[in-house]
C-alpha positions as CSV (number, residue, x, y, z in Angstrom):
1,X,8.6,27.0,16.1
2,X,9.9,24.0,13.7
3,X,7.3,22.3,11.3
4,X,7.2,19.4,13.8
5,X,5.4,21.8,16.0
6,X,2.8,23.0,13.7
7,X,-0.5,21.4,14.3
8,X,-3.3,21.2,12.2
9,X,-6.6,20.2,14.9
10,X,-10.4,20.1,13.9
11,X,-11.8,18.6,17.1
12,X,-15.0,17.4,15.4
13,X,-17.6,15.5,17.8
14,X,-20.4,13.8,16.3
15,X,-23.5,12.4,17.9
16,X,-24.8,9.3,17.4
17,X,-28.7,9.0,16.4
18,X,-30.9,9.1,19.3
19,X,-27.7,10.5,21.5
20,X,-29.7,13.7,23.8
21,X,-26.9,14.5,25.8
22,X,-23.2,16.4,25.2
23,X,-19.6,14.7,24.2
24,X,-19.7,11.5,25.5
25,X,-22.8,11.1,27.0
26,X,-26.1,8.9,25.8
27,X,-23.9,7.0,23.4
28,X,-23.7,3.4,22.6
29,X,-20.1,3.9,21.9
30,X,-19.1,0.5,20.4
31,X,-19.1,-1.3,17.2
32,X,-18.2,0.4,13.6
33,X,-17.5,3.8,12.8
34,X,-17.2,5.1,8.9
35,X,-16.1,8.4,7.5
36,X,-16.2,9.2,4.1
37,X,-14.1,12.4,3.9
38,X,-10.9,11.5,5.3
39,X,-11.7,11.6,8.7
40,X,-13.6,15.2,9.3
41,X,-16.7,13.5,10.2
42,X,-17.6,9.8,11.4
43,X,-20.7,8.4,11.6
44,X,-21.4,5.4,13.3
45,X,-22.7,2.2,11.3
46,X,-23.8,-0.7,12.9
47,X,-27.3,-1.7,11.0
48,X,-27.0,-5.5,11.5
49,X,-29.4,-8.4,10.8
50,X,-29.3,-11.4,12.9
51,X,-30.4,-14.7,13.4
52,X,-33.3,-15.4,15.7
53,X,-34.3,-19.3,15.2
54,X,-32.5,-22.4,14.3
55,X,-34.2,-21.8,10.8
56,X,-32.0,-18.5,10.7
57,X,-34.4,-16.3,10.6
58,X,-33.4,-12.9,10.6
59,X,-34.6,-9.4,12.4
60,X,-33.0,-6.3,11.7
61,X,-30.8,-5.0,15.0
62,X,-28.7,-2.1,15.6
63,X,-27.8,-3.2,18.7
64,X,-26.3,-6.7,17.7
65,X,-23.3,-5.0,16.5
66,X,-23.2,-1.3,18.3
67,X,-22.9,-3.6,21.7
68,X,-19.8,-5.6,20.5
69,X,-16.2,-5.0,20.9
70,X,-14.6,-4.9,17.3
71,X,-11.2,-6.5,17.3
72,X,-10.7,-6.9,13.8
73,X,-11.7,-5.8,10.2
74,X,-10.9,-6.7,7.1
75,X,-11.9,-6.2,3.6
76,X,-12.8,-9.1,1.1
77,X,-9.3,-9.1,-1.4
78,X,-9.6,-6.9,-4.2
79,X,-13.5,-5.4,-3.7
80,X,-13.4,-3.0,-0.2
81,X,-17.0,-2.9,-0.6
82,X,-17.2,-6.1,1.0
83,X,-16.0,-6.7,4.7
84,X,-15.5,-8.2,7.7
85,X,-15.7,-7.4,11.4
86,X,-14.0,-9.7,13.9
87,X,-15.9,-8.8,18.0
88,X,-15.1,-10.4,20.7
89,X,-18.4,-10.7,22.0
90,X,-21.2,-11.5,18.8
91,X,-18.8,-13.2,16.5
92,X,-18.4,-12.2,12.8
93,X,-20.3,-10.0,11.1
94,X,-20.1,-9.1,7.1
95,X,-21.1,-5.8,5.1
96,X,-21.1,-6.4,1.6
97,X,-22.7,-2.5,0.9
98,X,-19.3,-0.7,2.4
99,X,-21.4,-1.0,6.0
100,X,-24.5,0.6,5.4
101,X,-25.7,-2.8,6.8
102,X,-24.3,-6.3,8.2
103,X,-25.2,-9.7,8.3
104,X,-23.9,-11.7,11.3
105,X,-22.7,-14.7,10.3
106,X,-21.1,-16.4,13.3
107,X,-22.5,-16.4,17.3
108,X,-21.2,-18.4,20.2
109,X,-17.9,-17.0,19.5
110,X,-15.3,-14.9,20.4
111,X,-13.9,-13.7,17.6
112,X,-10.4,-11.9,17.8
113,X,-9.6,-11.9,14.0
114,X,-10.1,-12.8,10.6
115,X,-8.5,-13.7,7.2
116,X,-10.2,-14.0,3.9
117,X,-8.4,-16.2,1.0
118,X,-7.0,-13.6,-1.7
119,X,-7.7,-16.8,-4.5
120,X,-11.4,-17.5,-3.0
121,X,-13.3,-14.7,-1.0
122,X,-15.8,-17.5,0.1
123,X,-13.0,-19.6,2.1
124,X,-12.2,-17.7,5.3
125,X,-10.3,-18.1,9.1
126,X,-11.8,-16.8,12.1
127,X,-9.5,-17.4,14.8
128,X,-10.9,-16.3,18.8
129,X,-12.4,-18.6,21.5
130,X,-14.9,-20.9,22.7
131,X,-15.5,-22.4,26.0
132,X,-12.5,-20.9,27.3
133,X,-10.0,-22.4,24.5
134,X,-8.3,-21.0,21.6
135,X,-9.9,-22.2,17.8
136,X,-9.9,-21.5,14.4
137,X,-12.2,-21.7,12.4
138,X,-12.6,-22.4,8.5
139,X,-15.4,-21.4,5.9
140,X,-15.5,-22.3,2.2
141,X,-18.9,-21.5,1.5
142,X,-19.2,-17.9,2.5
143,X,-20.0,-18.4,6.1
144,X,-23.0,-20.4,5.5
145,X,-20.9,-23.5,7.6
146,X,-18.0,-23.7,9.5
147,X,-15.6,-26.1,10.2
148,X,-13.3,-26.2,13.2
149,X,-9.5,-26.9,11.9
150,X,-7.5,-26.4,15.1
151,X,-8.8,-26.2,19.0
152,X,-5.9,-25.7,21.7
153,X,-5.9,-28.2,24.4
154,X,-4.8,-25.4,26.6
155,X,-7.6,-23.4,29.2
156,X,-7.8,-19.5,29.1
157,X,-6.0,-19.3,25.7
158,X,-7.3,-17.4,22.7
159,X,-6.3,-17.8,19.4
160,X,-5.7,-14.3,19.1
161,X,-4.1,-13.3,15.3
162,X,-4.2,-14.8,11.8
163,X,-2.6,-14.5,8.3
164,X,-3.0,-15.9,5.1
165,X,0.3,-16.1,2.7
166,X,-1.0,-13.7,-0.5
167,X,1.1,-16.1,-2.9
168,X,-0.2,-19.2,-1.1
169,X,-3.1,-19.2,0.4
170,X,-2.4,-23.0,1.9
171,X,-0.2,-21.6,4.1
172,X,-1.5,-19.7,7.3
173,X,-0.2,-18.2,10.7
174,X,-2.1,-17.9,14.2
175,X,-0.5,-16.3,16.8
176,X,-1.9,-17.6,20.5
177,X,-2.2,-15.4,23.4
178,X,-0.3,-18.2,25.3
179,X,2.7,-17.1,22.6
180,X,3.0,-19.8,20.6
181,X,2.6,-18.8,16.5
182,X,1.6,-21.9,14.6
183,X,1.6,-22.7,10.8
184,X,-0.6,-24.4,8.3
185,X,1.3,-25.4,5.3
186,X,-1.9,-27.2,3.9
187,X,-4.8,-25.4,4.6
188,X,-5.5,-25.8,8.2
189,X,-5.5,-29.7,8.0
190,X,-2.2,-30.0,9.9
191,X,-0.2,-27.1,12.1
192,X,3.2,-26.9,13.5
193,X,4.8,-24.4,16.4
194,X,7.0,-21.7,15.0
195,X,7.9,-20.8,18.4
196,X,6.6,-19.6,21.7
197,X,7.3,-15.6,22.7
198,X,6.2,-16.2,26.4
199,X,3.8,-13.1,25.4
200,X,0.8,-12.6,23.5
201,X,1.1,-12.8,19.7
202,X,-1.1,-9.6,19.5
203,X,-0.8,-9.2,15.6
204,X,0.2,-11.1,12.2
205,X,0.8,-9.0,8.9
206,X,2.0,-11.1,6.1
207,X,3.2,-8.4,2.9
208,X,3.4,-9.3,-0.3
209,X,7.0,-9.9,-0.6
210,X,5.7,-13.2,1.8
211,X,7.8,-11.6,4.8
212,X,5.7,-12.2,7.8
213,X,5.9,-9.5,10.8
214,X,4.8,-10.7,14.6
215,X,3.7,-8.1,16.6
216,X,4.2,-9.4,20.7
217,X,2.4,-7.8,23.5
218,X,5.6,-6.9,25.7
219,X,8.2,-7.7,23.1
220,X,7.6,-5.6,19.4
221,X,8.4,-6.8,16.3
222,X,9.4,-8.9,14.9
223,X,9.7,-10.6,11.3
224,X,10.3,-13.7,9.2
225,X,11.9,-13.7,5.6
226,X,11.8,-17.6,5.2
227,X,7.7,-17.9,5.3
228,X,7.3,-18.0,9.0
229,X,9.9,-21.2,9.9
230,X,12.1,-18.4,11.8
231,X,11.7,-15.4,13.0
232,X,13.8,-12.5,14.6
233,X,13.6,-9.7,16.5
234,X,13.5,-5.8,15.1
235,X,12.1,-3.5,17.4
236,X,14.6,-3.8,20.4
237,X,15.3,0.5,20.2
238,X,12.0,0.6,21.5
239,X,12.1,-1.3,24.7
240,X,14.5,0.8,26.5
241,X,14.0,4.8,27.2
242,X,17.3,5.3,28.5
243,X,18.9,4.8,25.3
244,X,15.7,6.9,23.8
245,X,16.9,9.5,26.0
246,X,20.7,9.2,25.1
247,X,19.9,9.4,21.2
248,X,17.8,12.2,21.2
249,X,20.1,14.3,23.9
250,X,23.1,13.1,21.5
251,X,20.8,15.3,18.6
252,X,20.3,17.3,20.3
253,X,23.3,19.0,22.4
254,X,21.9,22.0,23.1
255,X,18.5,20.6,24.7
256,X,18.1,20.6,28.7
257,X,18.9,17.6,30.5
258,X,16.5,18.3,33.0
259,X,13.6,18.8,30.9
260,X,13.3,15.7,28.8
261,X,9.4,16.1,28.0
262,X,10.4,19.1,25.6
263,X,12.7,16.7,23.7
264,X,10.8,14.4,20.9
265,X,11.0,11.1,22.9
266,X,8.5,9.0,24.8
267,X,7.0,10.1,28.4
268,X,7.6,6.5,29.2
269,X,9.3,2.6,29.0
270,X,7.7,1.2,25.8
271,X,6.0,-1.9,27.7
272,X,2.6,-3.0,25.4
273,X,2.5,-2.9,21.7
274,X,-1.4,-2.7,20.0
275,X,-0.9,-2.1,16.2
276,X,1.5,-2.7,13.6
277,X,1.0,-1.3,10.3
278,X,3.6,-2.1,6.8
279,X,3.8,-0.2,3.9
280,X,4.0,-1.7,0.2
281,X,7.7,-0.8,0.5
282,X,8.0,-3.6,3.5
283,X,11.0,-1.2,5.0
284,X,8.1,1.6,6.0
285,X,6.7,0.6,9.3
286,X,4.7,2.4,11.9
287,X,4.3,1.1,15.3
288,X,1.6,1.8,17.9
289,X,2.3,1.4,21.6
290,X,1.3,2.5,25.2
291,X,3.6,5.5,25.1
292,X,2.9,6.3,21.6
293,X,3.8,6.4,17.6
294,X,6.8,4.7,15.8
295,X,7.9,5.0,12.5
296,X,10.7,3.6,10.8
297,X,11.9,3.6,7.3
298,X,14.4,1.2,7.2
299,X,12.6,-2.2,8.0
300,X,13.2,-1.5,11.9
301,X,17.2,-1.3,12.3
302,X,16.2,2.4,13.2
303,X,12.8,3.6,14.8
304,X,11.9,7.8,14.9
305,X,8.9,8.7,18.0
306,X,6.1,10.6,15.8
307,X,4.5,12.9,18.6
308,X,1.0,13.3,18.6
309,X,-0.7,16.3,19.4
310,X,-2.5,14.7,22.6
311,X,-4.7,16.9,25.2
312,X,-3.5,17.5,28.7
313,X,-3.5,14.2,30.8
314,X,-4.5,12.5,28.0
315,X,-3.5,8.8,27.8
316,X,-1.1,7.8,25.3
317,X,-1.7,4.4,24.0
318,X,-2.2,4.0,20.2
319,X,-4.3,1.2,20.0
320,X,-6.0,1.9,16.4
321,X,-3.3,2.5,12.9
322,X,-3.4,2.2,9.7
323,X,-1.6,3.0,6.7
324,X,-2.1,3.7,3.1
325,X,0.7,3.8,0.7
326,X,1.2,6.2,-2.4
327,X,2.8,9.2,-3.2
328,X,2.1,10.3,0.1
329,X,1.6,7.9,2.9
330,X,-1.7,8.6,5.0
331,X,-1.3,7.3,8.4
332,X,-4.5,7.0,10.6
333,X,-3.5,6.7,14.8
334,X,-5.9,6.3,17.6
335,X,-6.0,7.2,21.3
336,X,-8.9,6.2,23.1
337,X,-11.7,8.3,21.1
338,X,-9.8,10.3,19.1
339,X,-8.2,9.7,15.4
340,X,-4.8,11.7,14.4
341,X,-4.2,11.0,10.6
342,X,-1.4,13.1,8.6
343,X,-0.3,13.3,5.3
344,X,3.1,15.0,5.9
345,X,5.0,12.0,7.9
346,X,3.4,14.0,11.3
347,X,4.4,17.6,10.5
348,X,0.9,18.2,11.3
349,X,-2.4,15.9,12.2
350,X,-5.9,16.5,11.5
351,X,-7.7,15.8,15.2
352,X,-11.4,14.1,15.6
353,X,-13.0,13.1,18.4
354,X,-15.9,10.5,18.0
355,X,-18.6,10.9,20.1
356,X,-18.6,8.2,22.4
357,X,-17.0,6.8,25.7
358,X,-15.6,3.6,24.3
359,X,-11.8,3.1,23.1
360,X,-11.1,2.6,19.1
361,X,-9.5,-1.0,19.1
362,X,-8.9,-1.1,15.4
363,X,-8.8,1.3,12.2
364,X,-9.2,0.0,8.6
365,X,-8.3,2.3,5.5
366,X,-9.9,1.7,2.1
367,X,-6.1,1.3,0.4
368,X,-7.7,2.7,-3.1
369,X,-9.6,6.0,-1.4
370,X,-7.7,7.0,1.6
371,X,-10.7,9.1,2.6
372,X,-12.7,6.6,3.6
373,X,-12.0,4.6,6.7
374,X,-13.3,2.5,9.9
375,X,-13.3,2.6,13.0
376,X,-14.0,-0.9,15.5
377,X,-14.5,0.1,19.1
């Protein structure tokens, strides 16, 4: 047995208050999840006032958040106490307490994601939809107003990504489901099309070094080195098994032919891609798609498959990642319920199941304290 077969698991299944029934059942199963100890235990955290009147009166409501699908969170730039969750179906919601509680501070919209200014935490995109069309929206008072800055003429389009520039904050990318990635080189007042994938922009990551990565639905990765006015393609190892198949058997000469699923190499065709997740160093990359986890340490001219330790019949699409840089990268993965995280580059992964029915969507990592982390279902 090598040391890419040794697994560490703690299947560790917590139940949510007021749950009466075993895994899975009795569960809201949606909303935010927190651990504090690296991922042993999760506890869900979804204490959320609302508003009730026009006045914006408030009552308190765990249900407001527990019942929404979480597509995005973020923290507030330089203080992870403070942060933001993106749903699809209540808006945006803030903790400013590390989510002991929320505020909601948007409803009537679907929001996919959201980008907080590194110079100003009170000026902030949302980007989603409303009445069936892609928007994004602008705050510069905390959420306490909002101001539409770009609506899509198009119908059944979401405005589905966005990214602030860290070393100018004027400049911001959305990424449309209809594939189009538009920039905002002053502040939302104008934007201009990049270009159109014919695919879902799923994800924008803008690193520090202001290279930009796309993350498309069908199509991988892909990244920009001139501030988002081109972009190219680095993920095209992934899109085709056969050649999967060839480089591992060509590693492997001794390995059987007819027994590929003992190789380390996909089940299947890479066809959707979830999560993208960049290291400080902007050459480490992890990738997560239906058929799995990719890594690659060269800033995608070469991708390594990073085999989880999945249960019998168990689905295989990573929807939630995250990654934490230092002198040892913790990676967090998720597959439907379940978290992976290692320490050791997947030599072995600590297992946890949270107790509920609904699929983790999106995993955030405080980058100071790796041991604590969320989980939006």
């Amino acid at each position: 047995m090598n040391i890419k077969q040794i697994l560490i698991l703690s299947a560790v299944v917590l139940m949510a208050a007021g749950c009466t029934g075993p895994f899975g059942s009795g569960v809201s199963g949606a909303g935010v999840a927190k651990t504090t100890n690296g991922g042993s235990d999760w506890l869900f955290a979804n204490k959320a006032t609302v508003p009730t009147t026009a006045k914006k009166k408030v009552k308190q409501s765990d249900s407001a958040l527990a019942s929404s699908s979480v597509f995005a969170m973020k923290f507030v730039p330089g203080n992870t106490k403070r942060l933001y969750a993106a749903t699809q179906t209540n808006g945006l919601f803030y903790s400013e307490n590390a989510a002991d509680s929320w505020s909601q501070l948007l409803q009537d919209f679907g929001a996919y994601d959201v980008a907080v200014d590194p110079a100003n935490s009170d000026r902030i995109f949302v980007v989603g939809r409303a009445d069936t069309q892609a928007r994004v929206l602008l705050t510069t008072n905390g959420g306490k107003s909002w101001d539409e800055v770009y609506n899509d003429a198009a119908a059944d389009n979401i405005a589905r990504s966005v990214a602030i520039d860290p070393a100018d904050p004027n400049t911001i990318a959305v990424g449309l489901t209809s594939g189009n990635l538009i920039l905002s080189r002053d502040g939302g007042a104008t934007w201009s099309l990049v270009q159109n994938f014919q695919d879902q922009v799923t994800q924008l990551v803008w690193h520090q070094n202001r290279t930009l990565y796309v993350l498309i639905r069908s199509k991988g990765v892909y990244k920009s080195t001139d501030r988002g006015t081109t972009v190219q393609p680095i993920s095209e190892p992934l899109l085709n098994f056969e050649k999967w198949r060839e480089r591992i058997l060509a590693l492997n000469p001794t390995a059987s032919t007819t027994a590929p699923a003992s190789l380390d190499l996909p089940a299947q065709q890479t066809s959707v891609f979830y999560k993208l997740a960049v290291g400080d160093n902007p050459n480490i990359l992890y990738a997560g798609a239906n058929n799995g986890l990719f890594f690659s340490a060269d800033g995608g001219q070469n991708w390594q498959y990073m085999k989880l330790p999945l249960r019998n019949n168990q689905n295989t699409d990573v929807r939630g990642l995250a990654l934490v840089s230092g002198p040892v990268n913790t990676v967090y993965a998720s597959v439907g319920n379940t978290v992976y995280k290692t320490v050791n580059g997947g030599s072995s992964w600590q297992v946890t199941a949270i107790a509920t029915g609904a699929t983790i969507n999106y995993i955030l990592v405080d980058p100071a304290l790796a041991s604590v982390a969320y989980t939006g279902f």
